[in-house]
NUDRENLO-14267 format. One line per 10 residues: their letters; for each residue x, y, z of N, C-alpha, C, O. Coordinates in pm, 1 decimal. Atoms other than C-alpha are relative to their C-alpha. Layout:
N
a> X:Y:Z:X:Y:Z:X:Y:Z:X:Y:Z; ...
//
This chain:
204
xxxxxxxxxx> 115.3:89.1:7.4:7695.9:492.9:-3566.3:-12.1:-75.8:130.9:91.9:-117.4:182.0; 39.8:65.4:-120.8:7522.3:328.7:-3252.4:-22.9:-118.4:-49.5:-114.6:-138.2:-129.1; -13.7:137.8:13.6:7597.2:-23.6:-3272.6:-78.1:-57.1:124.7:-2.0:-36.4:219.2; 36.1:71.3:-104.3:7377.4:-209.0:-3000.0:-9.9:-134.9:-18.2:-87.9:-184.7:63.0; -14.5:155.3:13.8:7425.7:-568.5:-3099.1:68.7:-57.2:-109.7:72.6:-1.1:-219.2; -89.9:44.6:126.2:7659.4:-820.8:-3302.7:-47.5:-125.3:0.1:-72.5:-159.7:115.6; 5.3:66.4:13.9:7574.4:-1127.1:-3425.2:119.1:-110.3:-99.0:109.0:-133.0:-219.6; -129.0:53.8:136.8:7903.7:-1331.9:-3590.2:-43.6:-87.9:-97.7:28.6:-112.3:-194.4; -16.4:92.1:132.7:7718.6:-1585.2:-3801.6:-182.2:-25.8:-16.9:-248.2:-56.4:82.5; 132.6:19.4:-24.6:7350.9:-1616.3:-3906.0:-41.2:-69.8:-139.6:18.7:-37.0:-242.0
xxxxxxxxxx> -24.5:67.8:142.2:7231.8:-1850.0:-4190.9:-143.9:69.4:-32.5:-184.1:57.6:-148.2; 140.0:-73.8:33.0:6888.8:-1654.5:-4188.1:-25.4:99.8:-37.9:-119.8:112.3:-115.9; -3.2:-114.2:55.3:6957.4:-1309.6:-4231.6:-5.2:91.9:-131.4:-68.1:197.0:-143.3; -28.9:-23.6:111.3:7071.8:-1265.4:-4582.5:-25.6:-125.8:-95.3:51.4:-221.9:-93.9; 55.4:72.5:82.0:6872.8:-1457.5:-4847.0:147.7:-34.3:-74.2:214.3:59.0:-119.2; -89.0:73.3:64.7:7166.4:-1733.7:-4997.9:146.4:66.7:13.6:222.5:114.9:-70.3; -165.4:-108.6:-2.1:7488.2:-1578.4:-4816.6:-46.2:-61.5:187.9:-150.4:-55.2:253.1; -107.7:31.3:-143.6:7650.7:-1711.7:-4463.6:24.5:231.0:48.4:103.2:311.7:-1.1; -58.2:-134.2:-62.2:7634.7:-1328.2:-4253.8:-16.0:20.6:151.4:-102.9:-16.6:230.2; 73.1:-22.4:-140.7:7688.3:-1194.4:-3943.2:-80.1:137.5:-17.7:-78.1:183.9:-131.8
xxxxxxxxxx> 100.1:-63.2:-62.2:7443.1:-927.8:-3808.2:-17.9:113.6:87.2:-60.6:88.1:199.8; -81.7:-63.6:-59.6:7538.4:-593.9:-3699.8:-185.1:84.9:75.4:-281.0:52.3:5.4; 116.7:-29.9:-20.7:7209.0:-408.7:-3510.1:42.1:167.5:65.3:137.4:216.0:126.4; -39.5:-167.6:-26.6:7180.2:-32.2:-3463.5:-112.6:60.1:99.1:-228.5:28.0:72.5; 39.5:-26.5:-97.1:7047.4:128.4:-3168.7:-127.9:138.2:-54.3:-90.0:214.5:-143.2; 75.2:-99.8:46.3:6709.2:385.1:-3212.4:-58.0:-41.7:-103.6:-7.1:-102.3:-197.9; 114.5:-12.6:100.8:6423.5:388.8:-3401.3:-171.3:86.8:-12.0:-257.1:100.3:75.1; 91.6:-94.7:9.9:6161.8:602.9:-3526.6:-133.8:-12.4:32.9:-200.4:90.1:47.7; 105.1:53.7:-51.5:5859.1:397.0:-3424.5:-32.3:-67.0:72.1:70.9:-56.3:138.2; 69.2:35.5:-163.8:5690.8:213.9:-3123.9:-52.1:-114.7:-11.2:-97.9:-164.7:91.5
xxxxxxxxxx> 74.9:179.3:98.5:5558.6:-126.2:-3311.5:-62.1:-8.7:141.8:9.3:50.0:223.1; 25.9:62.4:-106.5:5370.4:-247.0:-3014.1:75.6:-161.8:24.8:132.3:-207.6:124.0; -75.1:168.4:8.9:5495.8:-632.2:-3122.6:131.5:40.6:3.8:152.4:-26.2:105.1; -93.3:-0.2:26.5:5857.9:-526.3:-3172.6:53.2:-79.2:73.4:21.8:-106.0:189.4; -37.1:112.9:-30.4:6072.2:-781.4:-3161.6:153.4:10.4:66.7:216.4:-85.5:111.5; -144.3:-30.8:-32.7:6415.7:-598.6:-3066.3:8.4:102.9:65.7:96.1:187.1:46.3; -15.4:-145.1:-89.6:6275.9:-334.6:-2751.8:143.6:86.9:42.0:162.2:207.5:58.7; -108.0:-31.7:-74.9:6608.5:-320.5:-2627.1:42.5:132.4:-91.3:67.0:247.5:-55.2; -86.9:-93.3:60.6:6737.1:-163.6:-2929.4:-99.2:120.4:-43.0:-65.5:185.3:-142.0; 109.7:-118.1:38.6:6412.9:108.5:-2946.9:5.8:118.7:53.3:17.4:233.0:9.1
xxxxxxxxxx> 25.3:-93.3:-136.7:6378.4:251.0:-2607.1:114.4:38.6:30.4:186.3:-50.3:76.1; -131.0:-30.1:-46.2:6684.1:455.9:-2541.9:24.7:-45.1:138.4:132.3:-88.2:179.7; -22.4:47.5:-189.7:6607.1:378.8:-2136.0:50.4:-116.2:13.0:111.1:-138.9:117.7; -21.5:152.1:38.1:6669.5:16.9:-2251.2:190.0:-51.1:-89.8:237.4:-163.0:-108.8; -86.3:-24.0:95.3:7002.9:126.4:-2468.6:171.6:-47.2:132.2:213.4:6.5:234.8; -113.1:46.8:-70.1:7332.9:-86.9:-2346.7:105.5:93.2:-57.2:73.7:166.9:-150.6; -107.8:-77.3:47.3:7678.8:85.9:-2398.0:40.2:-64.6:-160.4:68.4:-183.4:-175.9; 15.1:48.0:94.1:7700.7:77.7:-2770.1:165.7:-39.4:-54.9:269.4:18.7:-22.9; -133.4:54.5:25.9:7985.1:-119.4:-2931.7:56.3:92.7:-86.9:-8.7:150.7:-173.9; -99.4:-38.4:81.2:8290.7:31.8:-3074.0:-33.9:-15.9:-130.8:-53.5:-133.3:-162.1
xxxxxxxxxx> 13.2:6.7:160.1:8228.2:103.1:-3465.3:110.4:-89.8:-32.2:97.5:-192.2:-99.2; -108.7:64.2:86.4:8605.9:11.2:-3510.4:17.3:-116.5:38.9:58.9:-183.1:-55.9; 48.6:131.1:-30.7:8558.5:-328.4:-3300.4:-82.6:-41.9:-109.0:-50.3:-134.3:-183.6; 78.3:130.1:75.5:8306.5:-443.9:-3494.3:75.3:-28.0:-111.0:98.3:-142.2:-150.8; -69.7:42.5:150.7:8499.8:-389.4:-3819.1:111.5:-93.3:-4.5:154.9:-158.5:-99.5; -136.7:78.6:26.2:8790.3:-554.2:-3714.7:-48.5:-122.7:7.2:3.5:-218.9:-49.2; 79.8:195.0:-28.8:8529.6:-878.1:-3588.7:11.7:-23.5:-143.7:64.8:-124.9:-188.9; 17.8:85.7:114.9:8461.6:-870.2:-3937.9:67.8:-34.8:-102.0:38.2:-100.6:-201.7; -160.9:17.6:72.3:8801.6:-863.3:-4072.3:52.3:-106.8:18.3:118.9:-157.9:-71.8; -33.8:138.3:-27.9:8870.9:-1170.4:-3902.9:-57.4:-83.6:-55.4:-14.3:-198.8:-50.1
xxxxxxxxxx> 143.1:135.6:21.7:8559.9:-1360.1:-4048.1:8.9:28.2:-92.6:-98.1:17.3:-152.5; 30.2:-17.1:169.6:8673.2:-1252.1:-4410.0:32.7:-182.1:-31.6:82.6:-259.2:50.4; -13.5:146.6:28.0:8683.9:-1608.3:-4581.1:-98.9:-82.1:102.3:-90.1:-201.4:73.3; 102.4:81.6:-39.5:8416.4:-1757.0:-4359.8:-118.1:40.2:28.2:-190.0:-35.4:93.6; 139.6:-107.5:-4.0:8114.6:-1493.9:-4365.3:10.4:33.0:-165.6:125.5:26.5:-208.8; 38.1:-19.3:116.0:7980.1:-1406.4:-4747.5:-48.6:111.4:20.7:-41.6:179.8:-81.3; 59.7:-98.1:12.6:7787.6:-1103.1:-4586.8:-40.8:51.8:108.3:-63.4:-27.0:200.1; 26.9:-67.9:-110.9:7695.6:-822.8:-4341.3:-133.9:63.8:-0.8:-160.7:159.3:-73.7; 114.3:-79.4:2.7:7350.3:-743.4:-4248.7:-4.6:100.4:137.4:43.1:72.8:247.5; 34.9:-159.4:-89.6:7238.1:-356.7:-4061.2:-94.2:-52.2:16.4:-128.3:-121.9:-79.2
xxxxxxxxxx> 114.1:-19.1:-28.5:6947.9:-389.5:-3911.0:-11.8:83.4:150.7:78.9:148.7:202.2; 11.4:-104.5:-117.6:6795.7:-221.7:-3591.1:-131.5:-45.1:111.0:-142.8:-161.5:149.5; 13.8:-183.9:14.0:6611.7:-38.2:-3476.3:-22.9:14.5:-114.7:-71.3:-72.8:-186.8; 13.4:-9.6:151.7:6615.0:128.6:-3786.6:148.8:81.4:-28.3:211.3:177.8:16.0; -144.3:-58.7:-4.5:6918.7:177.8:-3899.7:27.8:139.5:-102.8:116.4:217.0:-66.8; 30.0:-146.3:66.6:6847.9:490.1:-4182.6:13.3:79.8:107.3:63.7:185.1:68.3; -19.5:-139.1:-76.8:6862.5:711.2:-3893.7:170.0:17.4:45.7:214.4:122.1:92.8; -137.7:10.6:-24.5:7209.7:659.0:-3835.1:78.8:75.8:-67.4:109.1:20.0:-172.9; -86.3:-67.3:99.5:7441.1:943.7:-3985.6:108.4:-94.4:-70.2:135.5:-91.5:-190.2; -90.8:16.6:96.4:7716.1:721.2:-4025.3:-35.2:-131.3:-65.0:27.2:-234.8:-41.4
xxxxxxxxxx> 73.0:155.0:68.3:7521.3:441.7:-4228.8:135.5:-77.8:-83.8:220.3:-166.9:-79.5; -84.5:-39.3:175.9:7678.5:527.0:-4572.8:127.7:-65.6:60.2:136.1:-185.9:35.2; -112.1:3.5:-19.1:8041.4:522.2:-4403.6:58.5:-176.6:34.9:150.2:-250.6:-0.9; -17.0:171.1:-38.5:7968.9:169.7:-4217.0:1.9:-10.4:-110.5:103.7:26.0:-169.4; 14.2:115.9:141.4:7870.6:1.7:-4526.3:133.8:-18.0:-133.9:183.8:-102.4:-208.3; -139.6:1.3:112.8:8153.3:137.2:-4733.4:113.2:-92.3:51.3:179.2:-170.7:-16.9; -155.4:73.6:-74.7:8432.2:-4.9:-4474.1:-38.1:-128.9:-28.5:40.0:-205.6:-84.7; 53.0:142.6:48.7:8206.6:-316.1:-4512.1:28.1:-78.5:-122.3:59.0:-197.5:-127.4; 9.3:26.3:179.0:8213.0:-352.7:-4893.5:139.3:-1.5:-5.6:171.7:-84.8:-90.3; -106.9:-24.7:38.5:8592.1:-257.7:-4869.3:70.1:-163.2:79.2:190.4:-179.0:58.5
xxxxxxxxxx> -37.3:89.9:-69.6:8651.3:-586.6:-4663.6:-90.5:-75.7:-88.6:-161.3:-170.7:-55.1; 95.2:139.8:150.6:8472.6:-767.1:-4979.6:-145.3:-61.8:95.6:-117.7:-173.5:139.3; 84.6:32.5:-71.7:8159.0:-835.1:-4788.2:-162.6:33.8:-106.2:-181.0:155.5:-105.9; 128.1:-30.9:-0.3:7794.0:-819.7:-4949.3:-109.3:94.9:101.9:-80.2:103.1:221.2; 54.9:-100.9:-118.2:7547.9:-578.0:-4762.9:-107.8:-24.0:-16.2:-132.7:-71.6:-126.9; 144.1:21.8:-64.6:7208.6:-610.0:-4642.9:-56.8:93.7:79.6:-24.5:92.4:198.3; 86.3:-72.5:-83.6:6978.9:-353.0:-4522.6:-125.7:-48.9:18.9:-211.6:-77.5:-64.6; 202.6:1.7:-19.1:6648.3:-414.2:-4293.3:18.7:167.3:44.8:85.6:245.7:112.1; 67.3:-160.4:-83.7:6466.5:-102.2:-4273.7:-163.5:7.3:7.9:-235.2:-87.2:-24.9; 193.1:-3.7:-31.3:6069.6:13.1:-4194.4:-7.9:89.5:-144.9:-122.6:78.0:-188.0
xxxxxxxxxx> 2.8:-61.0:138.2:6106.2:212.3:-4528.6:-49.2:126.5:46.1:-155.7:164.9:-2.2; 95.7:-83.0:-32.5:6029.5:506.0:-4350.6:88.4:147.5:-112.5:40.3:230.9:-189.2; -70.3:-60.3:85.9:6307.6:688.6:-4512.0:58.4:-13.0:-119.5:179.9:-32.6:-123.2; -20.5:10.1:161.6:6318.2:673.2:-4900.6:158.7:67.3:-37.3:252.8:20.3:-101.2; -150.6:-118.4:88.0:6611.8:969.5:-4965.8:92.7:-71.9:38.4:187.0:-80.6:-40.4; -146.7:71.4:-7.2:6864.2:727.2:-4751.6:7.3:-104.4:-81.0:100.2:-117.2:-160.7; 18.3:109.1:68.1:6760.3:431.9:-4889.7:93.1:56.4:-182.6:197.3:5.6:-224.1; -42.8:5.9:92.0:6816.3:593.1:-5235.4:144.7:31.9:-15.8:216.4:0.9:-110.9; -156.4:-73.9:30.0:7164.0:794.8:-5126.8:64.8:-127.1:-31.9:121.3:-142.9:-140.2; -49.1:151.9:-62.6:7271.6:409.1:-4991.8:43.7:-54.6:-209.4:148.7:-70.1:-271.8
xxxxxxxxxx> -13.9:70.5:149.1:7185.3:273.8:-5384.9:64.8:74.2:-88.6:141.0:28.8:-174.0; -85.8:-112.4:116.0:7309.6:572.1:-5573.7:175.0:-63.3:35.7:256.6:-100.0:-48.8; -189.0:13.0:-51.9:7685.6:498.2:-5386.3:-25.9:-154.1:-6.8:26.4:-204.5:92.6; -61.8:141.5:5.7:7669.7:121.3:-5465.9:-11.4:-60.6:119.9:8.4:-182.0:119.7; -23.0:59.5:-129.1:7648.3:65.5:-5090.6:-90.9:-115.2:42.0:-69.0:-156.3:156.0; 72.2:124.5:-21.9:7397.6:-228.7:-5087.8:-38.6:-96.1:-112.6:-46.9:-70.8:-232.8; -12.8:130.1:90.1:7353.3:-552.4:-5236.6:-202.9:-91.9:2.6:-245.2:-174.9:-77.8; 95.1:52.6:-73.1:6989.8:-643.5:-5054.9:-81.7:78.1:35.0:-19.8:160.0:103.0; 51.6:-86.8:-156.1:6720.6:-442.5:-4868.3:-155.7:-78.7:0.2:-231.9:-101.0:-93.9; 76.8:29.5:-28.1:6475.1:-583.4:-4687.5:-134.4:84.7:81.9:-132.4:132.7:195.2
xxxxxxxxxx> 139.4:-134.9:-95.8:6123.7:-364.3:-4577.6:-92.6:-85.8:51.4:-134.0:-192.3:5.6; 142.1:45.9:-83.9:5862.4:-440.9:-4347.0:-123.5:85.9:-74.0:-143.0:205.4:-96.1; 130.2:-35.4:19.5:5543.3:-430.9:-4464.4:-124.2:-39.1:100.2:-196.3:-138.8:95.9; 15.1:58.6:-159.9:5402.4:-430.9:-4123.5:-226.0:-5.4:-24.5:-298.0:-68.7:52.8; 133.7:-23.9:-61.2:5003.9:-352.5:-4175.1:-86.4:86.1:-174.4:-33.0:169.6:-247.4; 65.4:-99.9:91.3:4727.6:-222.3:-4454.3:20.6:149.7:19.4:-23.3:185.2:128.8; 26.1:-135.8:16.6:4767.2:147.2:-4512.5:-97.2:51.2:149.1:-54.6:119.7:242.1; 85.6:-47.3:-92.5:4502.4:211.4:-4279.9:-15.3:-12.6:144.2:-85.7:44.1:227.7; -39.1:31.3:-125.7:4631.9:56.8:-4005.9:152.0:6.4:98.3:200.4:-13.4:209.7; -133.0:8.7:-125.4:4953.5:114.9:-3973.0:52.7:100.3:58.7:175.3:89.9:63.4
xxxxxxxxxx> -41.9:-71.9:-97.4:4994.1:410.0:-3754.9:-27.0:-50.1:110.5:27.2:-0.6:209.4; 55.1:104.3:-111.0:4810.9:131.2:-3515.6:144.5:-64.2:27.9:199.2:-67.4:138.1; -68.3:164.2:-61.0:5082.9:-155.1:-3564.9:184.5:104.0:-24.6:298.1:60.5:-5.9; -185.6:-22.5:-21.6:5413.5:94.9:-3608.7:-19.2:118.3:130.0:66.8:206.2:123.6; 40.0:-73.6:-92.1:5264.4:300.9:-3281.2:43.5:123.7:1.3:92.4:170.4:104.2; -14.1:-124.7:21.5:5310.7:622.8:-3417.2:-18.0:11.2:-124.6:4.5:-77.1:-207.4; 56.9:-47.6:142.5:5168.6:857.2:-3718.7:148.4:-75.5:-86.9:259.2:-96.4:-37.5; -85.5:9.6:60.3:5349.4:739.7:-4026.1:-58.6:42.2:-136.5:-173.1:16.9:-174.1; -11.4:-34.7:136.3:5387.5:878.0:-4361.6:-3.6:-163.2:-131.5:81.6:-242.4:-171.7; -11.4:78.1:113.9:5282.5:652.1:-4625.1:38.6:26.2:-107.9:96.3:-62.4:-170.9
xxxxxxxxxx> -50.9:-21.2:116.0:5355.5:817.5:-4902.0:178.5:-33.4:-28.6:232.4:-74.1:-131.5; -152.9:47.6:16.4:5742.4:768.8:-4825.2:-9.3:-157.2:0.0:49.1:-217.2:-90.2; 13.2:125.4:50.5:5653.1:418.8:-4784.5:-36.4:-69.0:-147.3:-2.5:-185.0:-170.7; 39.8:69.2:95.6:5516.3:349.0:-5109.3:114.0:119.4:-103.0:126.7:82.5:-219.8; -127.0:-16.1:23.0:5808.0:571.6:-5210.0:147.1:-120.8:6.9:213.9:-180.6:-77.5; -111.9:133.6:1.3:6065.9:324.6:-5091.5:-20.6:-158.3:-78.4:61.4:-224.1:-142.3; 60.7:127.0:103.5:5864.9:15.2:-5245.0:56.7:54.6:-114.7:164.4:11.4:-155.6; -28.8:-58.1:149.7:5895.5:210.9:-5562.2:128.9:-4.3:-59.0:156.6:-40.9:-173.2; -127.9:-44.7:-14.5:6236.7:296.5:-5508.3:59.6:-149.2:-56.4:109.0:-162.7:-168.4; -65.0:76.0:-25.2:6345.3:-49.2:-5429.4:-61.5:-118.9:-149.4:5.7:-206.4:-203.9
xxxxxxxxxx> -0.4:63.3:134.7:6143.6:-192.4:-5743.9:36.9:68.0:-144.0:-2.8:25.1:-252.3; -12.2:-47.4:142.3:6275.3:35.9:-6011.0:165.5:-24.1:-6.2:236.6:-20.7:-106.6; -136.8:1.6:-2.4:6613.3:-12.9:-5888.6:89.5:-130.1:-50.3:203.0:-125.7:-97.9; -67.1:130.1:130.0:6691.1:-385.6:-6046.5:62.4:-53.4:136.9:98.8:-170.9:132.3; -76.7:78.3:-132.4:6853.1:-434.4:-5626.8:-55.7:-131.2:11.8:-159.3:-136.2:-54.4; 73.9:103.5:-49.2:6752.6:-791.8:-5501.3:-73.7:65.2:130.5:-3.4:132.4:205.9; 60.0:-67.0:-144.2:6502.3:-673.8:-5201.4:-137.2:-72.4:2.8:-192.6:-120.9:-95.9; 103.7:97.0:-83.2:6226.6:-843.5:-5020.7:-100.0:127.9:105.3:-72.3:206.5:196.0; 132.1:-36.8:-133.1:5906.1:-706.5:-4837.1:-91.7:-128.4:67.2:-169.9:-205.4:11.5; 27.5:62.9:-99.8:5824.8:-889.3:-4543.0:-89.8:94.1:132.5:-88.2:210.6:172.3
xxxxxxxxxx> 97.9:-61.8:-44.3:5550.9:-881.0:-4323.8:-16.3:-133.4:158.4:-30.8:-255.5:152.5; 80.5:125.6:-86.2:5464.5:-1050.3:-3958.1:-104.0:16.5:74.8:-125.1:114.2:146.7; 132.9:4.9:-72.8:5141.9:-1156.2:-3827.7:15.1:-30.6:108.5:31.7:-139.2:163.9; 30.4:-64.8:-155.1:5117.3:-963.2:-3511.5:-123.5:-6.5:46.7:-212.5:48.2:-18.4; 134.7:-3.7:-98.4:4830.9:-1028.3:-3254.8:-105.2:91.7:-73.9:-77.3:211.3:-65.9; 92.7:-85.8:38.0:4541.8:-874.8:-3422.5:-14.4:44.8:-138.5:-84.3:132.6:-189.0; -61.7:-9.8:203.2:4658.0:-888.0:-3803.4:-109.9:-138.5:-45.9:-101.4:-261.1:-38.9; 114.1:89.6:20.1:4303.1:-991.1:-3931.3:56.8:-73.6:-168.5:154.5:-26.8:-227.0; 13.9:24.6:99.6:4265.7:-1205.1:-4254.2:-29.4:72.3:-98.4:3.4:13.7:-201.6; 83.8:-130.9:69.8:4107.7:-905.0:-4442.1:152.4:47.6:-14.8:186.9:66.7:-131.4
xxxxxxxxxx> -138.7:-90.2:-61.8:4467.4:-751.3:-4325.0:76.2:-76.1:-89.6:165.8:-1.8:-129.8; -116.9:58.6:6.4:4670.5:-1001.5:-4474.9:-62.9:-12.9:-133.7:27.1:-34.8:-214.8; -25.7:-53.2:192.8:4491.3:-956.1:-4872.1:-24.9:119.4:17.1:-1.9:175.0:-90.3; -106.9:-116.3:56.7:4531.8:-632.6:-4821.6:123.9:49.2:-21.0:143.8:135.4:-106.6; -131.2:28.1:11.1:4887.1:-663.3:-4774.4:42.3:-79.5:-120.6:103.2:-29.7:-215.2; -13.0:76.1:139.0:4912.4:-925.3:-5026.9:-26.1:103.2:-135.5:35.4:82.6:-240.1; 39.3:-67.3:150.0:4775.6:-672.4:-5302.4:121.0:129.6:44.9:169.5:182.7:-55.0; -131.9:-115.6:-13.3:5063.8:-390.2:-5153.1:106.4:-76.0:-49.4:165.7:-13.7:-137.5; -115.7:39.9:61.8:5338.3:-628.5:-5239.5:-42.7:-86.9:-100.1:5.2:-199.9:-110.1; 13.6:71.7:179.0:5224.6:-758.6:-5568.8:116.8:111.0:-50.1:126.5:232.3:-31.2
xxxxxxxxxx> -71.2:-99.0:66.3:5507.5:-657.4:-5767.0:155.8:-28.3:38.8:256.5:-15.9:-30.9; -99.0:92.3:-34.7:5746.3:-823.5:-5548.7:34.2:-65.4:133.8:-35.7:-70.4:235.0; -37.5:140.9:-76.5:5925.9:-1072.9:-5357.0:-31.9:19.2:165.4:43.3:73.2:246.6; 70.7:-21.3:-173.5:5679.9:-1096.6:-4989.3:15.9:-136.5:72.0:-18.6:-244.9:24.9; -7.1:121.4:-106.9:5765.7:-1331.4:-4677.6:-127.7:73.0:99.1:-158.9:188.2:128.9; 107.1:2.6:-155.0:5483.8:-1386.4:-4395.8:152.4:-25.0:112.6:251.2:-61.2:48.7; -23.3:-22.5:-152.1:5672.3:-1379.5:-4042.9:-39.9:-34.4:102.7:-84.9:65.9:158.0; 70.7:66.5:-109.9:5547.7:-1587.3:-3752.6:7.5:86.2:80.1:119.9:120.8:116.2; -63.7:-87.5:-160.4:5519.5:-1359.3:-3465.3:86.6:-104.3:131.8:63.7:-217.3:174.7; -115.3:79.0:-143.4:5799.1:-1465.8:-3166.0:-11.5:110.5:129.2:24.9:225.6:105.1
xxxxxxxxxx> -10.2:-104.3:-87.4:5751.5:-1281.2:-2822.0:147.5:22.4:18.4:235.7:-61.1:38.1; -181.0:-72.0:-58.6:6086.6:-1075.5:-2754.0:32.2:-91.5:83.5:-50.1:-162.4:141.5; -109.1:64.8:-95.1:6370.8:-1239.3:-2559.7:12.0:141.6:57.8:23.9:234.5:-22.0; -44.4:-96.8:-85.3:6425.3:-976.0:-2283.5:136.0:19.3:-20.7:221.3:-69.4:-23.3; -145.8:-45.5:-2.0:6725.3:-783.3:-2317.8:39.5:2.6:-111.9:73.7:111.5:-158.0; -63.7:-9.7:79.6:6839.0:-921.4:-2611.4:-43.0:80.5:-178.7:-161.5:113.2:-185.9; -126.2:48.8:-49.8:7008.4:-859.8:-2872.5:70.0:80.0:61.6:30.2:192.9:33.2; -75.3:-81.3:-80.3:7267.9:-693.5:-2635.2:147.9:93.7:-26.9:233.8:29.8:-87.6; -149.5:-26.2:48.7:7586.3:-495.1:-2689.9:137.4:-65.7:76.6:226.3:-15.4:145.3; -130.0:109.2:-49.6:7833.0:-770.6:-2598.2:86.2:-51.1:-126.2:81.7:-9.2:-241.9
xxxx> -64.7:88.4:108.1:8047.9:-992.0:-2788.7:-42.9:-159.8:30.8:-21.6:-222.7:134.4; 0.1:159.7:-9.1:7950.5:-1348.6:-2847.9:96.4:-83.2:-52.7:175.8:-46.7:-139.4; -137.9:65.6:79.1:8180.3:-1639.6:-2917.2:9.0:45.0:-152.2:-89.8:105.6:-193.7; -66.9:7.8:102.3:8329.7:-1617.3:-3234.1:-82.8:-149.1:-106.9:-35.7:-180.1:-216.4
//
């Protein structure tokens, strides 16, 4: 798994849980707003951290972290997802996936094996627009697959959505009527921090 960023402690990440923030390098779409280039554009891609580093960071932070969130990039593309998350869970940790929901079958392998506790989807744009705001064709039907997925499954999970430059009012009840059904955050747009986040280590 391509690890491109660690975060050791974040009180924002994981709805009612102290986690750090593990970020995975690559992703399947082009968002124009994206908020984490570094980790998109392979040309942009720092030397990715040690898998077994990170695990041991988080071996240390058992008793003062409640939980580990994946995010990315998108982290579903990652062969060894499944494997992270297990070593995770085996270090008593809660799990948290963000993903773009582009891929339903991981999402469900992930829930079938117990491997998440959380998942959070972007619900980036009306149907009709979002091969505009994820800058490349996308399959909706797997999207409203993964919604599906993630409400028949009884998981705690959240669709979240942020208003990006050009995300009309019209845009935002049609969105509103896609996540009826369940639990939706709005998203302030933030312009990217250059660079970050980076594959370093931050204090502790």
């Amino acid at each position: 798994m391509r690890i491109g960023g660690f975060v050791p402690c974040s009180v924002n990440d994981f709805p009612g849980r102290l986690a750090a923030v593990v970020f995975t390098q690559g992703c399947n779409w082009r968002c124009p707003w994206c908020h984490n280039p570094a980790l998109v554009y392979p040309e942009r891609f720092t030397l990715p951290l040690p898998v077994f580093e990170v695990l041991a960071r988080l071996a240390a932070r058992r008793g003062k972290l409640d939980g580990v969130v994946v995010s990315g990039g998108e982290p579903t593309l990652q062969p060894g997802l499944g494997a992270f998350l297990a070593e995770v869970r085996k270090l008593g940790f809660a799990t948290k996936l963000d993903t773009n929901g582009s891929r339903p079958a991981v999402v469900r392998a992930l829930l079938a094996f117990g491997l998440l506790d959380f998942v959070a989807m972007d619900l980036k744009a009306p149907w009709s627009r979002y091969a505009e705001a994820a800058g490349t064709e996308v399959s909706t039907a797997a999207l409203v697959e993964t919604i599906a997925l993630l409400r028949s499954s009884g998981i705690a999970h959240q669709l979240r959505t942020t208003r990006w430059p050009g995300l009309t009012a019209d845009d935002e009840r049609l969105i509103s009527a896609l996540a009826a059904g369940s639990p939706h955050a709005w998203q302030e747009y933030r312009v990217p921090t250059p660079g970050l986040p980076t594959a370093s280590w931050p204090a502790a």
